[in-house]
C-alpha positions in Angstrom: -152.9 -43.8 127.5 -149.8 -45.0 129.7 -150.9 -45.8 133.7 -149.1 -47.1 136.5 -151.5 -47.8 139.2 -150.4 -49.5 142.7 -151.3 -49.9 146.5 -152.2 -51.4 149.2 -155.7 -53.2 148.0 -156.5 -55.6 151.1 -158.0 -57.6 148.4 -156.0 -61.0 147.0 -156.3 -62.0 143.1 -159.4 -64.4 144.0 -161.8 -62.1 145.4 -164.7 -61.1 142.8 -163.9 -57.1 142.9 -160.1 -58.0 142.0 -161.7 -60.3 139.1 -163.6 -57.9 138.0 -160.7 -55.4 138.0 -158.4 -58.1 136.1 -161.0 -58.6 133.3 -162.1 -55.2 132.5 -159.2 -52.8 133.6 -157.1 -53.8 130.6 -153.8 -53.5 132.8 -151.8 -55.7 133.7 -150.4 -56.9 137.1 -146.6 -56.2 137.2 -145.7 -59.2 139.7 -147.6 -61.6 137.5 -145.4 -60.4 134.4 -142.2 -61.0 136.0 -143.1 -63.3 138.8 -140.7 -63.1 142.2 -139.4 -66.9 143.0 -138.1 -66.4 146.1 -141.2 -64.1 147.6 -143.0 -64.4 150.9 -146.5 -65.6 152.1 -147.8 -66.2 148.3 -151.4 -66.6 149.5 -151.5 -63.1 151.2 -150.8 -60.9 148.2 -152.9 -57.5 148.7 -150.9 -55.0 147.5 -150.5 -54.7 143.9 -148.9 -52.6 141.2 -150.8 -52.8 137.1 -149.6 -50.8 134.4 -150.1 -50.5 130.7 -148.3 -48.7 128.1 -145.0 -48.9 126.7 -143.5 -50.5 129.4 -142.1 -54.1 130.2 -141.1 -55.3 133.5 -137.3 -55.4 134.4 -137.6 -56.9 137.8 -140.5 -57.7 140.7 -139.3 -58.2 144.2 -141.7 -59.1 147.0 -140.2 -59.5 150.3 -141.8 -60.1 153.8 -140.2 -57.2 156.7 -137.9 -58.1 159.2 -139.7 -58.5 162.7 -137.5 -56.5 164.6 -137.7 -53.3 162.1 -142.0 -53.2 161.6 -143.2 -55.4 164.4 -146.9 -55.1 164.2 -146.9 -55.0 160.3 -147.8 -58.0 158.0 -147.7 -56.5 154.6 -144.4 -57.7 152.4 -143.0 -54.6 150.5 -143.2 -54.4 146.5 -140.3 -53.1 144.2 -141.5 -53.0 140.6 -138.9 -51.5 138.1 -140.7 -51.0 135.1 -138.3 -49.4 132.1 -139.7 -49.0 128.2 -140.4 -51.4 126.0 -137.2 -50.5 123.9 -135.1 -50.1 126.9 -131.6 -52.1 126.5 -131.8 -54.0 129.9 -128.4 -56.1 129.3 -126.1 -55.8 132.4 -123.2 -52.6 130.8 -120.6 -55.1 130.4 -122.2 -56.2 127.4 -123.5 -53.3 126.3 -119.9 -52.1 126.8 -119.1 -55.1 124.1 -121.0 -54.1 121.8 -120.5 -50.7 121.6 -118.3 -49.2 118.2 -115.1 -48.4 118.5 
């Protein structure tokens, strides 16, 4: 059955309850599919988003706030945009190209 499960875990990948979670949830962690490059604070990752089904993951973005919007506030937000599996994810132009006629 398809699931999207995400929140706010105050738990990083390392601890044994996430471990345990990893190995026997059978989901799978959306930023780890489709990892962020130019995310903030790595090491403090505690909110998470898994899925399974027929899903793939078009983009993960993790970004810390801005100090002067969420002062008191240390999470970074999550975007996960998770389309279907035979989703055509090529930017229109080409899929404009390609199109009959």
């Amino acid at each position: 059955e398809p699931i999207i499960f995400g929140g706010d875990f105050n738990a990083v990948a390392t601890t044994a309850e996430m471990v345990t979670f990893f190995a026997t949830s059978g989901l799978k962690d959306a930023l780890s599919e489709k990892p962020d490059n130019q995310e903030c604070d790595p090491g403090h990752l505690i909110d998470h988003v898994f899925y399974r089904g027929p899903y793939k993951v078009f983009s993960a973005i993790r970004r810390c706030p801005w100090p002067s919007e969420v002062a008191d506030d240390i999470h970074a937000w999550l975007s996960i945009v998770l389309v279907g599996e035979d989703d055509d994810t090529r930017p229109l132009s080409e899929r404009l190209r390609d199109m009959p006629g």
